[in-house]
C-alpha positions, 0 to 999 in steps of 0.5 A: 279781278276776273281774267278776260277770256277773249280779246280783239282781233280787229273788230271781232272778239276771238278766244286769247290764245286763238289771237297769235294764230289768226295774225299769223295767218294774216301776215303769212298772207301778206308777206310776200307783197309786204313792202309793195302794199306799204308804198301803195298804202302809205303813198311811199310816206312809211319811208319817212316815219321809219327815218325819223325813227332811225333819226330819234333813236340815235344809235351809234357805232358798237350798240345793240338794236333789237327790232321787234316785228321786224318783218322785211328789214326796212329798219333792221338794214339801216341799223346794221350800218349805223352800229358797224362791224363792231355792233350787232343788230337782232331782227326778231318776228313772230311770224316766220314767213315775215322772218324768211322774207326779211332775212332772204332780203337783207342776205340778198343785200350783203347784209350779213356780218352784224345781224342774227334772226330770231322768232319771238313773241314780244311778250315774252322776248328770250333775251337776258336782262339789260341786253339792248341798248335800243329796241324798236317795235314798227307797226308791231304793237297793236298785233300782240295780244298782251301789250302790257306784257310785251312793254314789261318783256321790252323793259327787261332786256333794255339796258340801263339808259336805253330807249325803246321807240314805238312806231305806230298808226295812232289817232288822227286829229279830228278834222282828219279822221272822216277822210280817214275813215272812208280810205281806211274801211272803203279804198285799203281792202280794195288795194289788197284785192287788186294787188295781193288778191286778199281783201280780208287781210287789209280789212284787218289791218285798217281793224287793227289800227282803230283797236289800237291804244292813242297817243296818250293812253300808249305813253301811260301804258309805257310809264306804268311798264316801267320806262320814264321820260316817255313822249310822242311825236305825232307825224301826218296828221296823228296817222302816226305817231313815234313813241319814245321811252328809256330804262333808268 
């Protein structure tokens, strides 16, 4: 089969190896209003998909947690406290203006004993096989170009009888998606205008979300990268959704 030379970013085709640079270029645009622009996209709501998650992966006191695209730490800060001194939390990103933003707040915090920073690719993570006993990707996923890669990259560093969990805007249910439609293309770009002074950024992201895989072709692309027991919980409507899968 003949390899694509192109891929998506949001609506526009771009060359495969230009993607990387073109999201980067999006969040180093973002970063510094990141979690303003959260609570004002998701109504504050992103708090509450993010401790279901917490919640779901049932990490314990002395695990390994990888959080990948952990941009500014939200899941990261709360994961060091649930592992204690005895456990370490990694909070990786691609992009290293996400990075800095998060590690400067977690320092700022106190947050410093149990966690380490690493600028990665999610396709291609640099850690030994079977290292985590949990891994998280939040609002991550639908930026990397080789989703496939990363899932397989993601399986590989997983422990034996760990979990990764996916969370990530999905498919909204159907009576949902009109109004959906109109916040995401009309009211999104405008709240980055006023608020970050960068329309284009959020125009992507809204892009990216409707680009991004469902519910049930994301848990297939899970099974075939090799993780079992593969499930979803949809949250608000199926505007999110919490995948979930473990390494046997």
């Amino acid at each position: 089969m003949e390899q694509k030379n192109t891929t998506h970013f949001g609506y526009k085709e771009v060359p495969v190896a230009d993607k990387v640079k073109h999201v980067a270029g999006v969040f180093h645009s973002v970063a510094g209003k990141y979690d303003l622009m959260n609570d004002l996209m998701s109504m504050g709501v992103h708090r509450l998909w993010k401790r279901f998650t917490l919640h779901t992966s049932g990490v314990r006191r002395g695990a390994k947690v990888l959080d990948i695209a952990g941009g500014t730490g939200d899941l990261a800060l709360k994961f060091s406290k649930m592992v204690g001194s005895t456990g370490q939390v990694i909070l990786a990103d691609i992009n290293a203006s996400m990075l800095n933003v998060g590690r400067d707040r977690l320092t700022d915090l106190g947050i410093t004993g149990n966690i380490n920073y690493v600028q990665a690719n999610a396709e291609c993570l640099p850690f030994p096989d079977n290292s985590f006993d949990c891994i998280t990707i939040a609002f991550g996923l639908r930026n990397v170009t080789d989703k496939d890669a990363a899932l397989r990259s993601m399986h590989r560093i997983l422990k034996p009888g760990g979990q990764l969990l996916v969370l990530e805007f999905s498919q909204p249910d159907g009576w949902l998606a009109p109004i959906y439609d109109t916040y995401s293309f009309k009211l999104l770009p405008k709240i980055g205008k006023i608020f970050s002074g960068d329309e284009e950024s959020y125009r992507y992201l809204a892009e990216s979300i409707r680009m991004h895989p469902d519910q049930e072709t994301l848990k297939s692309m899970m099974t075939d990268a090799g993780f079992e027991r593969c499930d979803y919980n949809n949250m608000s409507a199926g505007i999110v959704a919490l995948h979930s899968g473990y390494k046997f």
